[in-house]
Each structure stands twice: as structure tokens, then as C-alpha cells.
KOLDOKE-198116 format. One record per residue (C-alpha): residue number from 0; y, x, z. Coordinates in nm, 4 decimals, padded with zeros to 6 digits. Each point is the difference from the previous one (the first is absolute). Layout:
REM KOLDOKE-198116
R  num         y         x         z
R  NUM         Y         X         Z
...
END
This chain:
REM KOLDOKE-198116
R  num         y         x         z
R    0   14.0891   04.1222   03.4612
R    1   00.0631  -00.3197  -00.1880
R    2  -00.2823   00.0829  -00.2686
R    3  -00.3591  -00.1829   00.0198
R    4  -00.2387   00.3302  -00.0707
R    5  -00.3057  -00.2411  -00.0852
R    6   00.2434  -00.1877  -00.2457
R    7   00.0765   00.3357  -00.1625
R    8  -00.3684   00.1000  -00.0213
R    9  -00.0811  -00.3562  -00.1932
R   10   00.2718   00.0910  -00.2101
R   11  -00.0153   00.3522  -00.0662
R   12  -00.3769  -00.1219  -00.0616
R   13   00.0640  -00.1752  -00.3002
R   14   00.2699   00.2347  -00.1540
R   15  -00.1429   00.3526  -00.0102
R   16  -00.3356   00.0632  -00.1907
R   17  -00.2426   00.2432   00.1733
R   18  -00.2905   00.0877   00.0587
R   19   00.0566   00.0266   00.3853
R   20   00.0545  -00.3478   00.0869
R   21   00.3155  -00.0271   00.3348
R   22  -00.1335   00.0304   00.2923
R   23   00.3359  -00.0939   00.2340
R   24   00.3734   00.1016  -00.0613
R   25   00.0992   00.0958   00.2847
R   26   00.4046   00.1457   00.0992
R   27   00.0427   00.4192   00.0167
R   28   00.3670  -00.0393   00.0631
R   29   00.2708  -00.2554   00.0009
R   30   00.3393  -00.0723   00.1431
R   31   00.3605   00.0640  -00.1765
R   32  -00.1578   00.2383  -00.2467
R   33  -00.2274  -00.1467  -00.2915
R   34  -00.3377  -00.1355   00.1773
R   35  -00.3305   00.1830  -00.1054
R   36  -00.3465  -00.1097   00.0309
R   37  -00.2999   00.1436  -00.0626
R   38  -00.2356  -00.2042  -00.2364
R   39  -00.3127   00.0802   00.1368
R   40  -00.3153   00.0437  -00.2233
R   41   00.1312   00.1274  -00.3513
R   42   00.2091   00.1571   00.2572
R   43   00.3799  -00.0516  -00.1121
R   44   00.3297  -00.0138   00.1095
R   45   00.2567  -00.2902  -00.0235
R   46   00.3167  -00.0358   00.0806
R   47   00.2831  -00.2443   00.0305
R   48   00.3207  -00.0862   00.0944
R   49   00.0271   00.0309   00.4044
R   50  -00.0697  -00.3813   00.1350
R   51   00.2514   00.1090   00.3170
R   52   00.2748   00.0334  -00.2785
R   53   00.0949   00.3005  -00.1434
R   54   00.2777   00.2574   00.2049
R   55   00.0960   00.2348  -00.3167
R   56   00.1172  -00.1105  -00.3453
R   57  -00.2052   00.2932  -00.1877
R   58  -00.1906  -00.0629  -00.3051
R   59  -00.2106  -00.3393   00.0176
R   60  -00.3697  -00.0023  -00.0043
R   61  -00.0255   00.0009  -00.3324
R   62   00.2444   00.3113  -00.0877
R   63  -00.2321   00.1897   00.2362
R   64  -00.2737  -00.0720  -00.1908
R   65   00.1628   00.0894  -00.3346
R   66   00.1110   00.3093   00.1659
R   67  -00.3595   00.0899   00.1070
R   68  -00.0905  -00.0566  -00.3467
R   69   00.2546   00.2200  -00.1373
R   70  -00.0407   00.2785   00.2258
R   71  -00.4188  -00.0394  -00.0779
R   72   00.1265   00.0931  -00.3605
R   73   00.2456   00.2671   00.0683
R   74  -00.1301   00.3801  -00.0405
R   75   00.0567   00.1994   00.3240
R   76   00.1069  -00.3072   00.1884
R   77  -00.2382  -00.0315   00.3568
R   78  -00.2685  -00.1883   00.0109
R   79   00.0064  -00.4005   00.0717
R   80  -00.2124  -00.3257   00.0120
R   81  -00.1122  -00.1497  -00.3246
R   82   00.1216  -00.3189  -00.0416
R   83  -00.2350  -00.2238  -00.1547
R   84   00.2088  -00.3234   00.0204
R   85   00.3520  -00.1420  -00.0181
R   86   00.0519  -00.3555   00.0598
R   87   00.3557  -00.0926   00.0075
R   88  -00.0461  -00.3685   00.0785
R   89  -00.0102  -00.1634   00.3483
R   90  -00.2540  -00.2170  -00.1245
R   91  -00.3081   00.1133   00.1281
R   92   00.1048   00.1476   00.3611
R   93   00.3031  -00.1283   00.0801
R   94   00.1870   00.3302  -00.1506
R   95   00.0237   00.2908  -00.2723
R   96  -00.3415   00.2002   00.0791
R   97  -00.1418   00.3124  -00.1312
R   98  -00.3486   00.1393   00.0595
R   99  -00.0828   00.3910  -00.0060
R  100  -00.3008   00.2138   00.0105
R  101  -00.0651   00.1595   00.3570
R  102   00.0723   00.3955   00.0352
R  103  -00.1849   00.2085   00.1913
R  104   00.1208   00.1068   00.3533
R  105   00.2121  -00.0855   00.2465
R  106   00.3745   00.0700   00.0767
R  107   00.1306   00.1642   00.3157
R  108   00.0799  -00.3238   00.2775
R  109   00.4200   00.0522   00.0826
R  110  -00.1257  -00.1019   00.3484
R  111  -00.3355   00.0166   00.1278
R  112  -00.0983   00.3203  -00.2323
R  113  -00.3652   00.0219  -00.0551
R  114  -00.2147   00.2409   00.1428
R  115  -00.0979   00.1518  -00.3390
R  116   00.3852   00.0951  -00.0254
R  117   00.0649   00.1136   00.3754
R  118  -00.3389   00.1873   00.0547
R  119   00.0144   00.2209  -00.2711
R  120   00.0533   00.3535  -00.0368
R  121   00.3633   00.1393  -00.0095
R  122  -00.0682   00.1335  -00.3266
R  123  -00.1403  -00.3395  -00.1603
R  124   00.3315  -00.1941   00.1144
R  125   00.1926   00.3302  -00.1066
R  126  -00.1605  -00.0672  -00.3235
R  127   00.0585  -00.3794  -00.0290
R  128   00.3618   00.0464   00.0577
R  129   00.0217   00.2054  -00.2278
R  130  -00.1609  -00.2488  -00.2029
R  131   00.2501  -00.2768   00.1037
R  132   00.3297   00.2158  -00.0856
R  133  -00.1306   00.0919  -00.3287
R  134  -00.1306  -00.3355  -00.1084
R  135   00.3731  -00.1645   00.0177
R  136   00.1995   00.3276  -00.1381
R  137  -00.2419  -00.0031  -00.2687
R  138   00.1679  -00.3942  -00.1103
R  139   00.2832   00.3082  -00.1094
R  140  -00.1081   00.0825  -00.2827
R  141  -00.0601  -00.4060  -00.0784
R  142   00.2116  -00.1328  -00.2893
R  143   00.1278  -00.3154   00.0813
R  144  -00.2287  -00.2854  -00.0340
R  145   00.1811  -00.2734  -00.2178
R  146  -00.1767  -00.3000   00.2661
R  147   00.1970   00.1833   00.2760
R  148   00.3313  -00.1076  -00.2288
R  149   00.3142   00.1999  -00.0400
R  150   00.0550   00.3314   00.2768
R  151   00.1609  -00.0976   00.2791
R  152   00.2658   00.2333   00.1443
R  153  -00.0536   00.1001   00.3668
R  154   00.3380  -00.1535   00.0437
R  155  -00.0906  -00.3228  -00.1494
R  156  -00.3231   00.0207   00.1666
R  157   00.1549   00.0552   00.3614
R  158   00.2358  -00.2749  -00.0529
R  159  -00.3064  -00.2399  -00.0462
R  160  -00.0868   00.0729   00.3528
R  161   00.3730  -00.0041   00.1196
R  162   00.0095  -00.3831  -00.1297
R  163  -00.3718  -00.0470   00.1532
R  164   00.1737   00.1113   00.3455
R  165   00.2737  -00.2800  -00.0200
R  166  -00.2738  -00.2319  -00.0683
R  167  -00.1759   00.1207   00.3198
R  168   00.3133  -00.0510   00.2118
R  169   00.0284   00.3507   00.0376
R  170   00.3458   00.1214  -00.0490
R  171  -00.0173   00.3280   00.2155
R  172  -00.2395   00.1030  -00.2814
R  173   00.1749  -00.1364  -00.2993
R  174   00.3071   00.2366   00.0917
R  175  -00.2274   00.3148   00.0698
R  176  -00.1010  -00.0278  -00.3680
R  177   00.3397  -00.0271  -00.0836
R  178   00.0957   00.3290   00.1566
R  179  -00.3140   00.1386  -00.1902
R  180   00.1057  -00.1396  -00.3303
R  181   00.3215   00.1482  -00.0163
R  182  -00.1725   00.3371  -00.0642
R  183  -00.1883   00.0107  -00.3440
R  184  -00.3717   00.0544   00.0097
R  185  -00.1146   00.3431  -00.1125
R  186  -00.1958  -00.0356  -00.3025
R  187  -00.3117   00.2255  -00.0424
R  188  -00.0152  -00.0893  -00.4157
R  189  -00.1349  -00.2763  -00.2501
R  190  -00.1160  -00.3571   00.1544
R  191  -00.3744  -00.0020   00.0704
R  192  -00.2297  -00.2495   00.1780
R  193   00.0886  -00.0224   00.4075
R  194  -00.2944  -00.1916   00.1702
R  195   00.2681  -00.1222   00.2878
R  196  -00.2399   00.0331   00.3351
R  197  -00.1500   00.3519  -00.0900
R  198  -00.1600  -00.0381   00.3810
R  199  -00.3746   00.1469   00.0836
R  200  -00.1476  -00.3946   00.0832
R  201   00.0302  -00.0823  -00.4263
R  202  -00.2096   00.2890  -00.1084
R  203  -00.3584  -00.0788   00.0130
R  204  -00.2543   00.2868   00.0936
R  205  -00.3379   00.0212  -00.1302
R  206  -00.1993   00.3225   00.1566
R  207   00.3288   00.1008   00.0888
R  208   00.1667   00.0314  -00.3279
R  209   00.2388  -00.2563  -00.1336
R  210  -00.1567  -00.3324  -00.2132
R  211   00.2562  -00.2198  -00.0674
R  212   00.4165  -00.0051   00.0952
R  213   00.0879  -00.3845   00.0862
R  214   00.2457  -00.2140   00.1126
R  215   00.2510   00.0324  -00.2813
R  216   00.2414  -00.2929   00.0874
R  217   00.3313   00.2005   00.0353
R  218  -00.0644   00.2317  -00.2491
R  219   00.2490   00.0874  -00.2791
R  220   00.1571   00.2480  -00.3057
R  221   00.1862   00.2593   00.1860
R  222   00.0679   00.3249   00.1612
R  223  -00.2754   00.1435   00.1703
R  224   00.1792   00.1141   00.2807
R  225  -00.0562  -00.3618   00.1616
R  226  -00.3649   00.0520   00.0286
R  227   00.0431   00.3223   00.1965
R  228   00.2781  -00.1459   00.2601
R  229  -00.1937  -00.3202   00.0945
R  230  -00.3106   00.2877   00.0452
R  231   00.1959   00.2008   00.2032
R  232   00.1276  -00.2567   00.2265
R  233  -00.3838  -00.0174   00.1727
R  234   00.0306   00.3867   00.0459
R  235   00.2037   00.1692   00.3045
R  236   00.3181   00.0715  -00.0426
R  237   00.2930   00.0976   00.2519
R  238   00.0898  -00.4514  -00.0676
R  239  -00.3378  -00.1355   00.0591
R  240  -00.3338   00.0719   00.1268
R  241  -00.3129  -00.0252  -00.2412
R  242  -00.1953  -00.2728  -00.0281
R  243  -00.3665  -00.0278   00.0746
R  244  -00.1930   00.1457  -00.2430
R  245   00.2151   00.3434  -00.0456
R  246   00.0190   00.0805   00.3626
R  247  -00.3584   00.0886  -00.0523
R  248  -00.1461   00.4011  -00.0405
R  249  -00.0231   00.0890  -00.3580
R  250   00.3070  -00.1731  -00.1140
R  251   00.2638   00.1448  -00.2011
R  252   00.3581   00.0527   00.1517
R  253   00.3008  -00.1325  -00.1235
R  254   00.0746   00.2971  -00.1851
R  255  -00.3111   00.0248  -00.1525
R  256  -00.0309  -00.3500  -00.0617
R  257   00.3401   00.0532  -00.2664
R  258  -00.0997   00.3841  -00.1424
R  259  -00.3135  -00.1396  -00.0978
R  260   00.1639  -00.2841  -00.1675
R  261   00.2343   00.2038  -00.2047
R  262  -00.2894   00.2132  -00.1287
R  263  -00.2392  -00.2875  -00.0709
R  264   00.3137  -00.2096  -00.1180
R  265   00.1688   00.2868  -00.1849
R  266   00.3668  -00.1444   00.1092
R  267   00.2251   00.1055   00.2854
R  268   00.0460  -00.1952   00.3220
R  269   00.3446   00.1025   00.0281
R  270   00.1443  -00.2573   00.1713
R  271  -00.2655  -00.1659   00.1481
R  272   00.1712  -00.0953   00.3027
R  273   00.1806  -00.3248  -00.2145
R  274  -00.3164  -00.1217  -00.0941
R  275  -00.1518   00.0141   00.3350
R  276   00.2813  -00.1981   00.1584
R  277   00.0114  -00.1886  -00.2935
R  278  -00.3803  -00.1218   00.0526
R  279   00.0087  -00.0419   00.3592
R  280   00.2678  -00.2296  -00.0294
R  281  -00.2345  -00.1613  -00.2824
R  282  -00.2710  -00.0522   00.3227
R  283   00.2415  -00.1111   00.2469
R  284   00.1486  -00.2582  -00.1957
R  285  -00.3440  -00.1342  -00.0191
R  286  -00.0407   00.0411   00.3385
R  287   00.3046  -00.1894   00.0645
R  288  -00.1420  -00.3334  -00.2452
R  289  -00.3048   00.0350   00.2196
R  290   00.2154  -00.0432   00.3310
R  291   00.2240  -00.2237  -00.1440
R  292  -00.2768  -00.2698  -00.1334
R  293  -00.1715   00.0595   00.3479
R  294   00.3450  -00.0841   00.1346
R  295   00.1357  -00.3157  -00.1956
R  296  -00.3784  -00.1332   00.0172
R  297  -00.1106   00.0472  -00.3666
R  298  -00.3063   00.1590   00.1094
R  299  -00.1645   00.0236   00.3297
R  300  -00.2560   00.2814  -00.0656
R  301  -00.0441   00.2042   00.2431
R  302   00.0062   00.3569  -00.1531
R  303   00.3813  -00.1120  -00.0891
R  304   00.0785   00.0502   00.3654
R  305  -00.0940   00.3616  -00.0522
R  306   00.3037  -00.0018  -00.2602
R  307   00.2345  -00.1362   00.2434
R  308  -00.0701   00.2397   00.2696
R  309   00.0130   00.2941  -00.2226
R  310   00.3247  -00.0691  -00.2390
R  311   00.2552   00.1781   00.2789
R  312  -00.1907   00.3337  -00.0623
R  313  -00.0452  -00.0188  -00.3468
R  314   00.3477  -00.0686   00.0097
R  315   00.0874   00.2573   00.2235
R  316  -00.1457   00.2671  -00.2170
R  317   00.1839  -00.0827  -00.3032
R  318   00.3393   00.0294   00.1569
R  319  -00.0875   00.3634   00.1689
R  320  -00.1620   00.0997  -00.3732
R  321   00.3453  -00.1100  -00.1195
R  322   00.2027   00.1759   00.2237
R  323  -00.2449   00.3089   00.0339
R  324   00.0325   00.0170  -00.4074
R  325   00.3750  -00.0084  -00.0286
R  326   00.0189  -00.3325  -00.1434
END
């Protein structure tokens, strides 16, 4: 971290009327995501631009806030911070900043998971995933929110990723999408809101109910379907194992995991098997910018070595889901 946390303190100090003066501002997370820290005593959260450099070109600080804000004012739409301010100049810190109110809870750690998540009964995680699948098929029956801009066609969205691949150096990837594109995407009906990284860790859970759905820095106006493929990529299936969290008593199955989202949802997953491929290839290809600025020297963080070492599989699992699917 490049950021002085007293310096941020004195400023943050003079900018934000309270009654509870800042006690310390101190980091939550930070890295090639936006960086988040915790403003302790009125008890806050800001974030910024990452100070390592950012890895994605999603929606900017700011758009995240303005989509926060939207969503805060949509009916039906899940609950989110409150953002309380937007400062667009790099005057004060160094960069565009915005500053939210604190929600309740805690999310679900993607790799040490906390004991309140793995000691619980089977039928409180049974609940909470059901929870999780319903929260993100319920963004279905979102009209498109005008921040998000136009819809994006899976297509159009897909070949995003295909260009972020050549960026990466990773050609074996850039030509797997290829295959994939030369099928349309199955279309479940009108463009709605897709959150883009519908994982477990960007729900927060207070008393084991969901308070807040964050991270929203890939999200976009389009089919719905692309929620429920990058979902169903962390659940078995005869490609890849599951990750952490569903291997865990009480957890849906696969095939739950997509009846459930039809009936919350209301559309068909016909077809899912496009946007699953489709959304893996979305992760590896940032696996493969993670490796790749690990490998020309860009970065030298140490969780990017984790990237390098795991790109062949992630690889290796969108060709077989390729050939397994016909395409």
C-alpha cells in the first residue's frame, strides 16, 4: 500500500461532518480491485481506485458509486451501501473517492471461510444458498438501469473478454472463445441487470440472512443467463470440481442450484451450458492478465503467482466443456 492511513484520517477529518469524530482509517481490502477502508469511529467505508493499479477495465470508482445509488432507488432491486459521498476529483486523496455507510454483517471468505459459515447446521447453509441463488435470479426481473448504459449482447460481451485474452498473451484462450462464439447464445428474454461475479464472497450476511450484494464492477444490461453460468462454474459438474464453499453439507446441487433459478427467475435456463463456458472463459482470461503481469514484471504480488500456477487448469476445463458440449 502506497496510501498514508494517518494522512487520510487528517483529511477525511476535515471533510465529513459528524458527530463521531475519526478515530483511524485503516485498509479492509486492497489490491487490483478498488481499495476499501474502514473509517473507524462514524464507522464508514471508503473506497478508491487500487494503488497496485487496476487489472480489469470495469466501471471506474465513480460509476460504482452511481450504480449503488441507482440500485438504492430501484424497487425490488437487493439491498446495497448508501453512498453518502462522490468526489470525482483527485484533489484531496490522490484519486476519485467515494464514502458509504457500513452494512451489517459479514460476507462468506472465498478462502479461509469463517467458522460462522462452516460450523453451522446443514439446514442453515441449505438455507443461505438458497438465499444466494435467489438473490442474483431475482436481478431478472430488473429493468435495465440506464447508468449500466445500453444491453450488451452475450456475444458482444464475450468478445470483450476474447480481446482481454490477447491483451494477456493468451492466445490458446482467445481461440477457445472463438469456437464458443460461433454458436449464438441462447437468450432466456428481455435485457435485465447481470451483477457479473454472482459468487457467495459479495453477499454480505447479517444473522445469516443477506444485507447488502457488493462488488458491482463488471456488472451490466443483459441476459440473465450470465449470472447463472459464472454461479454454476463453483458447483460440481462432470468439467470441474466445486469450489470451497459448495463442497460443504447443506448445499444445493447443480441441478438444484438452476431449477431454483428458473422458478425464482421465472425464465428458462435452456442453454445454459454457453453461458457457463462463456463465463469461465470470462475468469480465465483474468487469470491469464494476472500471470501475465506476474510474468513481464508489472506486478510482483504475490497472490499473482497463484494465477500463474492455476491458468493450465482453468484452461484445461474450458476446452473439455467445449468439446463435452458439442461446440
Amino acid at each position: 500500500m502506497s496510501r498514508d492511513n494517518a494522512e487520510l484520517r487528517r483529511i477525511l477529518s476535515g471533510l465529513l461532518v459528524s458527530e463521531v469524530p475519526i478515530m483511524a482509517v485503516t485498509p479492509m481490502t486492497t489490491g487490483f480491485s478498488n481499495d476499501t477502508y474502514l473509517i473507524e469511529g462514524p464507522d464508514l467505508i471508503l473506497r478508491l481506485p487500487p494503488a497496485a493499479g487496476a487489472m480489469l477495465d470495469g466501471h471506474d470508482v465513480i460509476g460504482q458509486a452511481q450504480i449503488y445509488a441507482a440500485l438504492g432507488d430501484t424497487p425490488g432491486a437487493p439491498p446495497v451501501p448508501r453512498i453518502l459521498l462522490v468526489e470525482e476529483s483527485a484533489d484531496l486523496l490522490g484519486a476519485p473517492f467515494f464514502i458509504m455507510g457500513r452494512i451489517a454483517g459479514e460476507s462468506v471468505s472465498d478462502i479461509d471461510m469463517q467458522p460462522w459459515f462452516t460450523d453451522a447446521s446443514d439446514a442453515v447453509r441449505n438455507i443461505m444458498c438458497r438465499d444466494w441463488v435467489s438473490a442474483f435470479a431475482n436481478l431478472a426481473h430488473l429493468s435495465p438501469l440506464v447508468v449500466l448504459g445500453a444491453p450488451i449482447s452475450p456475444e458482444d460481451d464475450l468478445r470483450m473478454w476474447q480481446r482481454f485474452a490477447d491483451g494477456a498473451q493468451c492466445p490458446r484462450l482467445a481461440d477457445m472463445i472463438e469456437r464458443l462464439l460461433r454458436t449464438p447464445a441462447p437468450i432466456s428474454g428481455e435485457p435485465a441487470v447481470i451483477q457479473g461475479d454472482s459468487k457467495l464472497s459479495n453477499l454480505m450476511w447479517d444473522d445469516y440472512r443477506i444485507s447488502a450484494m457488493l462488488d458491482w464492477e463488471m456488472s451490466l444490461n443483459g441476459d440473465p443467463l450470465a449470472d447463472l453460468g459464472y454461479m454454476l462454474y463453483l458447483f460440481e459438474s462432470d468439467y470441474h470440481a466445486a469450489t470451497r464453499a459448495p463442497k460443504l453439507p447443506g448445499m444445493l446441487k447443480r441441478n438444484e442450484v438452476i431449477t431454483l433459478w428458473e422458478q425464482v427467475s421465472g425464465r428458462s435456463a435452456q442453454g445454459i451450458i454457453w453461458h457457463e463456458i462463456a463465463q469461465i472463459a470470462k475468469i480465465t482470461a483474468i487469470i491469464a492478465e494476472g500471470s501475465n503481469m506476474l510474468t513481464t514484471g508489472r506486478s510482483n504480488d504475490p497472490k499473482l503467482a497463484y494465477f500463474k500456477q492455476n491458468l493450465g487448469y482453468y484452461l484445461g476445463v474450458v476446452g473439455a466443456m467445449l468439446i463435452g458440449a458439442g461446440y
